[in-house]
C-alpha positions as a printed Julia matrix, in Angstrom:
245×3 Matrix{Float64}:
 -0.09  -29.99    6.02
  3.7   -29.36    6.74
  5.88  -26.03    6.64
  6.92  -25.31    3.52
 10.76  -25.54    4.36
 10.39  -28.92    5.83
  8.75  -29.91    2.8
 11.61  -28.39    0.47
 14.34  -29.82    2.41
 12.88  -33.13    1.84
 12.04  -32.51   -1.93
 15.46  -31.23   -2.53
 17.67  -33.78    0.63
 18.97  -30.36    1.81
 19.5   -29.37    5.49
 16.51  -27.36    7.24
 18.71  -24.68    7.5
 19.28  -24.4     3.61
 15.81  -25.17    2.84
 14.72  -22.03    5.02
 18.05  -19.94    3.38
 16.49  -20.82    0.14
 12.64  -19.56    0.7
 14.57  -16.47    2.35
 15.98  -15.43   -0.41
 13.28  -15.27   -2.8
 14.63  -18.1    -4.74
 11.5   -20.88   -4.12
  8.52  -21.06   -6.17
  5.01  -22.9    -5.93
  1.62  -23.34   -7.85
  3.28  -20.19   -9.98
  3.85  -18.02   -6.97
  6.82  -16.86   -4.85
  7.17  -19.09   -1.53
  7.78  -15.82    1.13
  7.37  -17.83    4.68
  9.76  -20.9     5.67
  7.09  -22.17    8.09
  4.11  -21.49    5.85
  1.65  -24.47    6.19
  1.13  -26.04    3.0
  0.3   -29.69    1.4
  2.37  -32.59    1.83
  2.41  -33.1    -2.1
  3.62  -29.45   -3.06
  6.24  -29.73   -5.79
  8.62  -26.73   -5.52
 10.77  -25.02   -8.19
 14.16  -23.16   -7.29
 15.26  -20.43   -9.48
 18.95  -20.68   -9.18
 21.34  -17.83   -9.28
 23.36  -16.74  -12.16
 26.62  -16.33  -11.46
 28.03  -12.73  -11.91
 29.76  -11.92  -15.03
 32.67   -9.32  -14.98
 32.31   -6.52  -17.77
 35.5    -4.2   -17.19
 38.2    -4.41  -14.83
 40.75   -1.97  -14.64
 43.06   -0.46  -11.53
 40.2     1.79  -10.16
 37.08   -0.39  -10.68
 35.81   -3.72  -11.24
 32.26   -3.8   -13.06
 29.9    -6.73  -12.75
 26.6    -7.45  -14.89
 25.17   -8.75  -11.33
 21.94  -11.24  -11.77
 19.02  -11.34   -9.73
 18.09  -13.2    -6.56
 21.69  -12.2    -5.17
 22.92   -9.48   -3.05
 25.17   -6.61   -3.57
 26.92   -7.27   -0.64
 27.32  -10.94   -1.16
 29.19  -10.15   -5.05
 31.33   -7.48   -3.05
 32.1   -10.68   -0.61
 33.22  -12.5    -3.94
 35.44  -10.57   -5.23
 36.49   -9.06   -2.01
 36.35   -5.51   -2.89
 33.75   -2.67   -1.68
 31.52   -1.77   -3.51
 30.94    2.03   -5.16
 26.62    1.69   -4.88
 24.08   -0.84   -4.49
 21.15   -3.09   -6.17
 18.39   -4.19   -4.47
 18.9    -8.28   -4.46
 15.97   -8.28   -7.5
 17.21   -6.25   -9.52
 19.94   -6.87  -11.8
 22.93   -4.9   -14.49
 25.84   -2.94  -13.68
 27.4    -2.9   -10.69
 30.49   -1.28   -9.22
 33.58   -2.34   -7.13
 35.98   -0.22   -6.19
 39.7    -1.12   -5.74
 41.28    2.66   -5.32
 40.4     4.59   -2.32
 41.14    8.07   -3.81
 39.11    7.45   -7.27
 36.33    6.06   -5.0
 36.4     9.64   -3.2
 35.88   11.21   -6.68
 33.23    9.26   -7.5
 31.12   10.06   -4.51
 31.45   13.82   -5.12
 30.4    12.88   -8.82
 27.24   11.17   -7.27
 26.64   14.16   -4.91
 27.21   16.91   -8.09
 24.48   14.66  -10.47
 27.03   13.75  -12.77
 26.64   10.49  -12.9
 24.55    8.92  -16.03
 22.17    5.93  -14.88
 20.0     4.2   -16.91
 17.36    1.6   -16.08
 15.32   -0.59  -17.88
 11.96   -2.07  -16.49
  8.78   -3.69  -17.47
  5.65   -2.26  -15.87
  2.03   -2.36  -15.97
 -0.22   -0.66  -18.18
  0.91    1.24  -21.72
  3.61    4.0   -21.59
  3.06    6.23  -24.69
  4.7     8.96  -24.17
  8.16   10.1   -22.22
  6.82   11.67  -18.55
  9.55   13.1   -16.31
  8.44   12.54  -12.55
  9.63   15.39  -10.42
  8.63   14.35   -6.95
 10.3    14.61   -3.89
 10.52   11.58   -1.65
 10.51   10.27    1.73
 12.37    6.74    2.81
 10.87    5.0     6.24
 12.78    2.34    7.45
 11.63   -0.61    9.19
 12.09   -4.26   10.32
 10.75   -5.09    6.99
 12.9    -2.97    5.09
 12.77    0.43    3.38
  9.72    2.03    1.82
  9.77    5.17   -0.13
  6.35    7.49   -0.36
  6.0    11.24   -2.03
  6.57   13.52    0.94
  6.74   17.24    0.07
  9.07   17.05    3.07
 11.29   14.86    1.4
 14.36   14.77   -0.86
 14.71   15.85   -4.33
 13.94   13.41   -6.86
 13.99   13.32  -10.52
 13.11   10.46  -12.67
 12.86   10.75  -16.61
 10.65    7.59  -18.02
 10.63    7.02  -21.96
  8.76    4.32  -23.55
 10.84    1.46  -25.14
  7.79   -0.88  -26.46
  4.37   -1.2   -25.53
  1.71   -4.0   -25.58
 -1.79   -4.36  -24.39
 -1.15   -4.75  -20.81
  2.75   -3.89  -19.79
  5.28   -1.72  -21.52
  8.73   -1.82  -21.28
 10.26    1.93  -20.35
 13.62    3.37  -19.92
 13.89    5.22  -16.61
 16.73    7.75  -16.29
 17.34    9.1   -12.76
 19.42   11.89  -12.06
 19.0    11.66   -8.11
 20.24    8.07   -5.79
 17.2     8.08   -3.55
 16.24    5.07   -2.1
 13.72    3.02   -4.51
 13.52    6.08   -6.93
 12.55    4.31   -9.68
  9.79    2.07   -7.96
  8.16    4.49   -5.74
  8.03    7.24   -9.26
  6.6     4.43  -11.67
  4.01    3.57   -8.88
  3.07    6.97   -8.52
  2.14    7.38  -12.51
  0.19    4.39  -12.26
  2.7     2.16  -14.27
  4.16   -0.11  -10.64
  7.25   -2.64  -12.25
  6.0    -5.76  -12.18
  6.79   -7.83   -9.85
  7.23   -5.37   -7.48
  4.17   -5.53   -5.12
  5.24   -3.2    -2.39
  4.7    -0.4    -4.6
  1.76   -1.95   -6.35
  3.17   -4.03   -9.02
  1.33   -7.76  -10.52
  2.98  -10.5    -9.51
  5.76  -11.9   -11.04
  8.99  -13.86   -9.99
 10.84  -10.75   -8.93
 11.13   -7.23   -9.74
 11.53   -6.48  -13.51
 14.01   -3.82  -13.24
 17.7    -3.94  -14.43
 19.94   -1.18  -14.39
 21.1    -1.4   -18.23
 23.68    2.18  -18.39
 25.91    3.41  -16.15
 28.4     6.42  -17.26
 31.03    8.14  -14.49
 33.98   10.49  -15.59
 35.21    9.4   -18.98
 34.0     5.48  -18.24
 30.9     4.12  -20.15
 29.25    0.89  -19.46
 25.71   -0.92  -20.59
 25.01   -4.53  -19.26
 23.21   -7.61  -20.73
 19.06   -7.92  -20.33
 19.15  -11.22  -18.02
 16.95  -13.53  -19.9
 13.99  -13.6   -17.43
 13.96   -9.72  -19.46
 14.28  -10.68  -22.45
 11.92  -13.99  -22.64
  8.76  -11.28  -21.28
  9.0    -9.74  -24.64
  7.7   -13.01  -26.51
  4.44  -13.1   -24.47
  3.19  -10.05  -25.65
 -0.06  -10.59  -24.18
């Protein structure tokens, strides 16, 4: 036995240091499952597989705004280091679509007051567990607890107002894939709202979901003021609808 990111670097003649990077962020498969510890003992003749990044593709770029279809597997933070320009939100690092860079400080003022006011239009698109039949709005307030291990949302009638709107897109026997319209930011809306209706994303196994290689959520729409976007499925989306189970 040997830790896993020992093994990796040797599999892949990287540096220990990028071999650990690598398993960090989610990137490392083995035997079909996500590699989570660097130092994880494991057999000498594991074969690993690296799911490498996509790089992001720009959708709209104007004077106020740069838009990016971001991928999975990367952070928000590290496309805003890219292109060297803050950013207007965030993704979590699984989930992929529209994102938004902002290159005027006054329009990025107006923005946030949009995002305050619920006028903003956000759209999400996600494969979960279970058949969706019917369109459910989920009008439970939440409550975010942050830790060393990162953020975890939980229905807390002492929490914030949230509002998610979930309408089936297609259905097989075991997983549906549902449009999920939120018209409140909070943190992990979408994941912690699904997992309360019994219908976790896959992938996403903090709230509940099967496993899968990440989090099958992708925010597809995104409207602000008189701008209109909609992003590409990434084809780790697109490819779940052929094994229809």
């Amino acid at each position: 036995m040997e830790k896993a990111y020992k093994l990796l670097a040797a599999q892949e003649h990287i540096s220990a240091n990028a071999a650990k990077k690598l398993i960090d962020s989610g990137k490392v498969f083995a035997f079909d499952k996500k590699v989570k510890i660097a130092r994880a003992l494991m057999k000498e003749n594991t074969t690993f597989k690296i799911m490498h990044t996509q790089k992001p593709k720009k959708i709209y770029e104007d004077e106020n705004i740069i838009v990016i279809n971001k991928p999975p597997y990367i952070t928000s933070e590290e496309i805003s280091k890219m292109y060297s320009t803050p950013l207007l939100h965030r993704l979590d690092k699984d989930t992929s679509g529209i994102l938004i860079l902002v290159k005027n400080e006054k329009w990025q003022k107006k923005a946030i007051q949009e995002f305050k006011n619920q006028n903003v239009y956000k759209e999400y698109h996600a494969w979960v567990s279970r058949i969706v039949s019917e369109p459910i709005v989920v009008d439970m307030p939440l409550k975010t607890i942050k830790s060393k291990s990162g953020a975890y949302s939980k229905i807390d009638k002492f929490g914030k107002e949230a509002i998610t709107e979930i309408e089936p897109l297609m259905a097989f026997n075991t997983k549906s894939k549902v449009k999920a319209i939120i018209h409140t930011g909070r943190t992990h809306q979408i994941r912690a709202h699904l997992s309360y209706i019994n219908h976790p994303i896959l992938g996403d196994e903090k709230y509940g979901g099967k496993k899968a290689n990440r989090v099958m959520l992708h925010h597809y729409k995104f409207k602000i003021f008189d701008y209109e976007f909609s992003a590409d499925e990434p084809k780790d989306f697109t490819v779940m609808e052929e094994y229809n189970d």
